[in-house]
N, C-alpha and C positions, 0 to 999 in steps of 0.2 A: 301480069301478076308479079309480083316483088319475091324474090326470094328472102326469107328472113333467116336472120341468121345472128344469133344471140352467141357473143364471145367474152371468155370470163375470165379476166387479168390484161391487165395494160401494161407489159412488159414487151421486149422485145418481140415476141409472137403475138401480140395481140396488134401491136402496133400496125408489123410489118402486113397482119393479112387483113386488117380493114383497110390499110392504105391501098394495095394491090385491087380489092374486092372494089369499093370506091373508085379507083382510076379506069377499071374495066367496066365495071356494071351502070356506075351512077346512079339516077333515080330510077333503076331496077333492082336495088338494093335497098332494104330496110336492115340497116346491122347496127344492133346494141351494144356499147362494149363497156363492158361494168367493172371497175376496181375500186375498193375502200379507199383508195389514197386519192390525194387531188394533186398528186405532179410524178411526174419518171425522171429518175436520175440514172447515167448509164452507168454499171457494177464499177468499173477503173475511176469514176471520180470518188468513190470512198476514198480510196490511197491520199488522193489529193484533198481531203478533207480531214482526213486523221494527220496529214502531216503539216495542217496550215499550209497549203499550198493555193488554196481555195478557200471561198466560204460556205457554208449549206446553201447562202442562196446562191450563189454562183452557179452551183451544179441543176437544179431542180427545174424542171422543164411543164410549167402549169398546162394540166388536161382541157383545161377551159384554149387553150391555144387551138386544141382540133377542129375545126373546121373544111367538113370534106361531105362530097354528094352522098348522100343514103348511109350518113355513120352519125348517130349520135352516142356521147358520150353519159355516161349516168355514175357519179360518183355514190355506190352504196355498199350495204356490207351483206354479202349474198349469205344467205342462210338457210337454204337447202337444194340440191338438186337430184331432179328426178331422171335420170339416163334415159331410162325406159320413155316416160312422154316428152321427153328432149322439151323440161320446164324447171326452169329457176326462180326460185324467191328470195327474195332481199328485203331490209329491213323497210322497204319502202313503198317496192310491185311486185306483183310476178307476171312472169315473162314466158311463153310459148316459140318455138323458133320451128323453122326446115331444117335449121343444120345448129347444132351445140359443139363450141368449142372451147374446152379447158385447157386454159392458159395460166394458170393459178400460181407456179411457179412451186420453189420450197417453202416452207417455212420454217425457224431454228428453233431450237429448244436447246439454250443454255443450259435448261434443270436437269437433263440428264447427264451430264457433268457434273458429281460432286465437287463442290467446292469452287467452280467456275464462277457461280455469282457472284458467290461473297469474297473471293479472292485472289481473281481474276476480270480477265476482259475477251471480248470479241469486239472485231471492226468486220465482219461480214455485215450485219444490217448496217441502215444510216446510223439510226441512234446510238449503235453501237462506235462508228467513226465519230460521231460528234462527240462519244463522252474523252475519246482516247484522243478530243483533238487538245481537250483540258487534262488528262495524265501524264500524256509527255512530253510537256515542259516539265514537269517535276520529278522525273527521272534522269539521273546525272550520273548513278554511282548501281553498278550491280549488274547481276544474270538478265537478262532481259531472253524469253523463250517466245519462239511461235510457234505453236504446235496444233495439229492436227487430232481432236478430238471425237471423229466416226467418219463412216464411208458410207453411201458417196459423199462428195461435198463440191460447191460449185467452183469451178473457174481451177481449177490443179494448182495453174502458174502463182496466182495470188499469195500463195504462203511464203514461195521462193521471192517472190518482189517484196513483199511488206519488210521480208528480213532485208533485204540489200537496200533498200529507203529507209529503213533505219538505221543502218550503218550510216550514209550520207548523215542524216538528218544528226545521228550524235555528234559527226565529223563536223558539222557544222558549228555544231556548238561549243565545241571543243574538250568536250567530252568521251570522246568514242574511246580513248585510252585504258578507262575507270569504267567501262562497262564491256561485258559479253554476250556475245546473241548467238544464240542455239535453232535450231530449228528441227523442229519432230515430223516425219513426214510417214507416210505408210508402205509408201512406194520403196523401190531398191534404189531407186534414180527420181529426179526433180518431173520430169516429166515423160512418160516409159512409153510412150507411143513414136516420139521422135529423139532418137539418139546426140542426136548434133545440140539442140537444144538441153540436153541433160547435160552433155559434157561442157557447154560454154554456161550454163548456173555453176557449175561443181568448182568450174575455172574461176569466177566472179567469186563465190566464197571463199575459194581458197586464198584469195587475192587480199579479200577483204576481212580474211580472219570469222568468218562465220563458220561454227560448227553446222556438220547436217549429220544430223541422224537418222536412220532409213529403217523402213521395214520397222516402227512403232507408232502408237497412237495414247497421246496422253490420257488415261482413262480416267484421272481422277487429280483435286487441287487437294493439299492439305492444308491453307490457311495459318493456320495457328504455329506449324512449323518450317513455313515457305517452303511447303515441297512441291514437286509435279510427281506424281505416279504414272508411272509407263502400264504398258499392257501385260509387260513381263512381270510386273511391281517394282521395276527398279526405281529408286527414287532422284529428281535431278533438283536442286535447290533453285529459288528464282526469286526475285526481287520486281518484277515486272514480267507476264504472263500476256501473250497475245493471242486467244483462241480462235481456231477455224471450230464453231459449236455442232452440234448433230443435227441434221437435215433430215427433213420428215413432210409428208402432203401436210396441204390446210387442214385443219379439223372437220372444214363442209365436204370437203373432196372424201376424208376415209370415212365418214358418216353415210357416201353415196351411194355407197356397194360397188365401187369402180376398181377399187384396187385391189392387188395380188402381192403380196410379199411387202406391203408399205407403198408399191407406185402404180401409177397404171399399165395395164399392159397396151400395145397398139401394134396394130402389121407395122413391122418396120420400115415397109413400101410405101404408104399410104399414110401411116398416121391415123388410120379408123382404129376405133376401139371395136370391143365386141356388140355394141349399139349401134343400130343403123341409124345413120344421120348423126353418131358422136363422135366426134373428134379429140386429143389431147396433145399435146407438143409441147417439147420442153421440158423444165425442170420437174415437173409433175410426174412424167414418163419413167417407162424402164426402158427406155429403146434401144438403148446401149450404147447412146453418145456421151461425151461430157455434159456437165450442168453447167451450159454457160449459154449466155445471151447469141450470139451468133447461129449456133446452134438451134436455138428456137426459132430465128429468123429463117436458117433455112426450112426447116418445117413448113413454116405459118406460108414459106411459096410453093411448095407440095401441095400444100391443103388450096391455097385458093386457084392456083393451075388444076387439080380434081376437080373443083366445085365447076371454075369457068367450064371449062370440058364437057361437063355433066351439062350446065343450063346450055350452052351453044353448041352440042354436037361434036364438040372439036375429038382430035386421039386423046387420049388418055396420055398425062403426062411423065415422064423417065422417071423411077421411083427416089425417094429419096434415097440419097448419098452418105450423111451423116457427115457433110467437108463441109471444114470453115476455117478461120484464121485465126487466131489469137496474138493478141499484143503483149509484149510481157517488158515491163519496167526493168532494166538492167542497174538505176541510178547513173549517177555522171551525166544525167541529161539524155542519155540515149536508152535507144527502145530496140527489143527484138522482134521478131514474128515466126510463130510456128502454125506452119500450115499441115490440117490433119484430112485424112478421108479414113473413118470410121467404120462405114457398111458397104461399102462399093466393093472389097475384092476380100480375099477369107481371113484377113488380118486388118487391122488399123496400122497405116502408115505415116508417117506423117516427114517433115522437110523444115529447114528451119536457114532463114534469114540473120547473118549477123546484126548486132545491132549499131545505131546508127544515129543522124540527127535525122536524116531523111525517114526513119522510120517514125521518127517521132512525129513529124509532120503530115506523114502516114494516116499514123492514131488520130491527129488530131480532126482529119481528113474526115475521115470514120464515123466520129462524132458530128460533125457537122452537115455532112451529107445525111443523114437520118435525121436529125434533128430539123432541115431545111425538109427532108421527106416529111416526115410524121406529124412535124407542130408547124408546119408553112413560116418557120422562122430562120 
């Protein structure tokens, strides 16, 4: 008999546990994995697509590419789930599983930022990087801010890289003279779980004339008179506005009954929710890792080490860890890595790699090994 096992978002976690589920189970596996989009781009080539580094198609990696034993893919737009009968429906079937796994990820909500639409920008989504890939050629002259706009929000490093590529990027154009870039962060340091890594951003900005601002969160744009309002109300002027926007479940996720405080709850060991037989991992989670892609990959091998375990008798497998890597864009061509563990001991620690060209090759390493995993390309 086939275990079924219906998985909802084709992100990093959805990926990594059909691929695993697939390579172990084969045609002992019936696994559905359902997201509204028809390609996955990994989070770090936005960067490379807002700054002309890349094209959209460059980056987008087509779902029709999966072909694997006992995984079919179904591009639809899920519109309700039931925890309780561990069943989904979509604009197209509904679906019955053994095992339900929400892989949903965040979704943004610009509009709860006053003045952010109309007066500003975010490059967290694609859309969002494709429109800033036509903005900043047109910026030459002025305040240029990235700032942090609510918490949690995915990827930390992201705010601190977009700023120092766009230092290059004006440097490039020979512009970086006649413009200034701020950055609004919430944290006291760039990134507070690894020390070494905060002090070598703090270093890079200082190098490169970026302000950082800590311990704020831009709450509001005012348009009309190029302001930014802070959380304090202090007001900062800007000329160009880079938003990290407010992160929040899907709409079908907080309509499920699943969540607690906006996210889902899950044993932090496991990854079960309070529904037997449901699963969530990842950006959807409260679990108390970062919101970033790595992270959900290590999940999605918790969860399908549990599952194999469970069909083949095997021990039950070491609980999750909450440890992963992140690559973080320094400019100048080089890359750093901070490597964190999260839930393993009574703090998050983490360790941090100078950066490098090696590290870049690293990154690019990174990409290609999943991409050769996940799309057989």
């Amino acid at each position: 008999m086939k275990l079924r096992v219906v998985v909802l978002g084709a992100g990093f976690g959805g990926l990594e546990l059909s691929t695993i589920l697939s390579d172990t189970l084969g045609d002992r596996l019936d696994l559905t994995l359902i997201d509204k989009n028809d390609s996955f781009f990994f989070g770090f080539s936005k960067l490379d697509v807002m700054f002309g580094r890349k094209t959209p198609d460059d980056v987008r990696l087509a779902y029709r590419n999966i072909v694997k034993p006992g995984v079919r893919f179904r591009q639809e737009i899920i519109t309700a789930i039931d925890p309780e009968a561990r069943r989904v429906a979509t604009d197209s079937e509904t679906y019955d599983a053994d095992v339900l796994v929400v892989a949903l990820g965040a979704d943004y909500d610009p509009d709860a930022t006053p003045g952010l639409v109309e007066g500003g920008n975010e490059f967290y989504s694609f859309s969002g990087a494709e429109r800033l890939r036509e903005v900043l050629p047109t910026f030459s002259t002025g305040h240029a801010i990235v700032g942090v706009t609510s918490t949690p929000f995915k990827c930390p490093p992201a705010p601190s890289e977009a700023a120092l590529l766009l230092h290059d990027y004006l440097t490039a154009r020979g512009v970086r003279d006649a413009c200034k870039i701020t950055l609004v962060m919430p944290f006291g340091v760039p990134i507070p779980p690894a020390p070494a890594s905060s002090k070598a951003l703090l270093a890079a900005f200082a190098e490169r004339g970026v302000t950082f601002i800590p311990k704020h969160l831009v709450r509001a744009l005012d348009p009309a008179r190029g302001v930014a309002i802070l959380d304090d109300q202090s007001e900062m002027p800007y000329d160009l506005f880079l938003g990290i926007p407010k992160h929040r479940v899907p709409d079908v996720v907080a309509a499920s009954g699943m969540t607690e405080n906006g996210w889902i709850p899950v044993n932090p060991k496991n990854l079960e929710t309070r529904f037997p037989g449901v699963y969530a991992i990842g950006d959807v989670t409260s679990v108390g890792t970062p919101k970033a892609g790595v992270f959900s990959e290590g999940a999605a091998r918790v969860v399908a080490a549990s599952l194999i375990a469970s069909l083949q008798g095997n021990e039950r497998p070491l609980p999750y860890a909450g440890a992963g890597s992140c690559y973080v864009e320094f400019g100048g061509d080089r890359v750093g890595r901070i490597d964190v563990d999260f839930l393993s001991g009574p703090s998050p620690t983490g360790s941090f790699v100078e950066p490098s060209v090696a590290l870049v090759r690293e990154k690019q390493n990174f990409g290609s090994n999943r991409r050769a995993r996940w799309f057989g390309l």
